[in-house]
N, C-alpha and C positions, 0 to 999 in steps of 0.2 A: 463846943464844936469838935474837940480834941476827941473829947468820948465816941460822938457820933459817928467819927473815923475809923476809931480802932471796935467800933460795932459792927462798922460796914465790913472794914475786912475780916474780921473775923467770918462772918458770915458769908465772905466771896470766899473763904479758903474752905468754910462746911462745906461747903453747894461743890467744889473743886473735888474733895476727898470724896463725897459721896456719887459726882460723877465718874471717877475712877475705877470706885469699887463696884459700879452698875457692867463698864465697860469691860474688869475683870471676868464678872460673874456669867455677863451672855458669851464671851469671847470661850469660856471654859465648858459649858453646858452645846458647844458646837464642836467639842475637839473630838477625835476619832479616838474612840475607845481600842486598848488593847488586853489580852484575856488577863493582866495582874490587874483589870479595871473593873471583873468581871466579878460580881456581888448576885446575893438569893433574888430574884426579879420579882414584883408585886404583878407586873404585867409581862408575863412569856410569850416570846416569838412563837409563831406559829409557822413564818416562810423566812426562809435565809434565802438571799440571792448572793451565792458567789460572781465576783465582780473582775476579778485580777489577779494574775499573780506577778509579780516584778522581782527582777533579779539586783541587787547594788554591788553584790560581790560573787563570781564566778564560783563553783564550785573546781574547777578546770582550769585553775587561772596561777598557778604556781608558775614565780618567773622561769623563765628558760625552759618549760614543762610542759606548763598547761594549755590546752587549746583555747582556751577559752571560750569552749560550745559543750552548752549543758541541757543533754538530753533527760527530762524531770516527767515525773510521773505522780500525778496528783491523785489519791485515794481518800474516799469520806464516809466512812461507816457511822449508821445510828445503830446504836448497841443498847440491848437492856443488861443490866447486872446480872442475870442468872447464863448470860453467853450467850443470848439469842438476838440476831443481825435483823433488825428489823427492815431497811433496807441499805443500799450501799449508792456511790455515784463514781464514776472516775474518766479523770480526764490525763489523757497519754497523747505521747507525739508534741509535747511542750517543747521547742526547739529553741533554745536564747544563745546567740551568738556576739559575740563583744565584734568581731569587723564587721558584720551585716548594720552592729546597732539594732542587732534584736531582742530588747533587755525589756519586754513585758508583754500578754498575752494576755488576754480579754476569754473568761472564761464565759458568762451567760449560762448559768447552772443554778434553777431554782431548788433549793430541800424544802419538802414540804414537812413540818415538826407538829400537826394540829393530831397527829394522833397515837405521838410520843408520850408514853409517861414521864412523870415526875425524875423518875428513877434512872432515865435514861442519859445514856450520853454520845458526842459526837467525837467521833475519833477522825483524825486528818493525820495522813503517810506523807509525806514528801521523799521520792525518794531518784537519785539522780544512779539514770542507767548507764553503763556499761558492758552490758552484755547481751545476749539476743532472746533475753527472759521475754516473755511476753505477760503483758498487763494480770492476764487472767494468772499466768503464774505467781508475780510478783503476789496478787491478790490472796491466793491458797497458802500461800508462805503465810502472807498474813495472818491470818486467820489459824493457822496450826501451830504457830508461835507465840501467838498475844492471848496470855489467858486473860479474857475477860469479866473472871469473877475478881481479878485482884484489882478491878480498877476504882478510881481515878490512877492508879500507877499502875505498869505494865514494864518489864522485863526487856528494856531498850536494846542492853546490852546483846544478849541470847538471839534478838531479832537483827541485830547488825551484822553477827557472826553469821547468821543462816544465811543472811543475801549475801556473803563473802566480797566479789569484785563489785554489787552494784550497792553505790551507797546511800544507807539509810542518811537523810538530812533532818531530818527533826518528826516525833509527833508530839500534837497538841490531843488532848483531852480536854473535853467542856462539857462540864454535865448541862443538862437540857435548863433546868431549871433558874440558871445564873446567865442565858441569855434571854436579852430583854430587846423587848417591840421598840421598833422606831431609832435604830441605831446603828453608828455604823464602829466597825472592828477593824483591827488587824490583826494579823497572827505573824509573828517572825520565826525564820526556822536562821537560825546562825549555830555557826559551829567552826572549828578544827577538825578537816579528815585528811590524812598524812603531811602534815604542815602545812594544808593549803585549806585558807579562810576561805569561809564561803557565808551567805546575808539574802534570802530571800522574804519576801511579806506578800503573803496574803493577805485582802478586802474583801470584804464583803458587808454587806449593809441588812437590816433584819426588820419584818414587818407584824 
């Protein structure tokens, strides 16, 4: 009888650890990827839908300083390696304000990647204006500053100096081929710009 006991539980506490590790496993296979997640894909995106961008820390938010309203300008270039933009997308006029409680912004911006190569990659500018540049400018900056034969790396620095008063807040790089169908991403652009922290993340979800 003794035995029949210490069989049962043993075999309540299998059935226990291997509903654990069922509940780990689907719990993890649902989490939101971000690009140090981002591996060679056996199945590539062919449409990104950008979804949001959310602010958690001002760029503008130094105590006693900062306004805490940050005028951001979103740039997305598909680049092939030899320098050639295959196409581009941008969203400007991102207005996030800490007393309104306007800390995210619903982008609705399809990239279509079905006729991307291999080779190619997607470049994302986040950059928080201060000055009366306008998008298209911001843009031609870009573009005459970022060599893009040196990439997946590009000359961060060299491009922070050119836009002077409007601050570069982060670029990501993602080559085409390491994102994968059926998924969703974030992208975080954090940083230090004159002692004043600043934390936003891009979504977007890939089909």
């Amino acid at each position: 009888m003794f035995t029949n006991k210490k069989y049962i539980k043993k075999n309540i506490l299998l059935c226990l650890l291997c509903s654990s590790l069922l509940l780990i496993t689907c719990k993890g296979s649902k989490k939101t990827q971000t690009e140090n997640d981002l591996i060679i894909s056996q199945t590539p995106a062919t449409i990104i839908n950008l979804e949001k961008l959310d602010v958690t820390n001002f760029s503008e938010s130094l105590a006693g300083a900062g306004t805490l309203n940050d005028e951001i300008l979103l740039q997305v270039f598909l680049v092939e390696k030899q320098q050639k933009i295959i196409n581009k997308w941008t969203k400007e006029n991102l207005i996030f304000q800490e007393k309104e409680k306007i800390n995210s912004h619903e982008l609705n911006t399809q990239i279509n990647l079905a006729n991307a190569s291999t080779n190619s990659f997607l470049l994302f500018f986040l950059t928080e204006l201060d000055t009366e540049r306008t998008a298209t400018e911001i843009e031609q900056l870009l573009i005459n500053q970022a060599n893009f034969s040196q990439l997946p790396t590009l000359n961060e620095t060299e491009i922070k100096r050119q836009l002077n008063d409007d601050d570069l807040l982060g670029i990501k790089v993602l080559p085409i081929h390491t994102i994968a169908a059926n998924k969703k991403i974030k992208l975080r652009f954090a940083g230090i710009h004159l002692f004043d922290a600043y934390e936003y993340f891009l979504y977007f979800s890939t089909k």
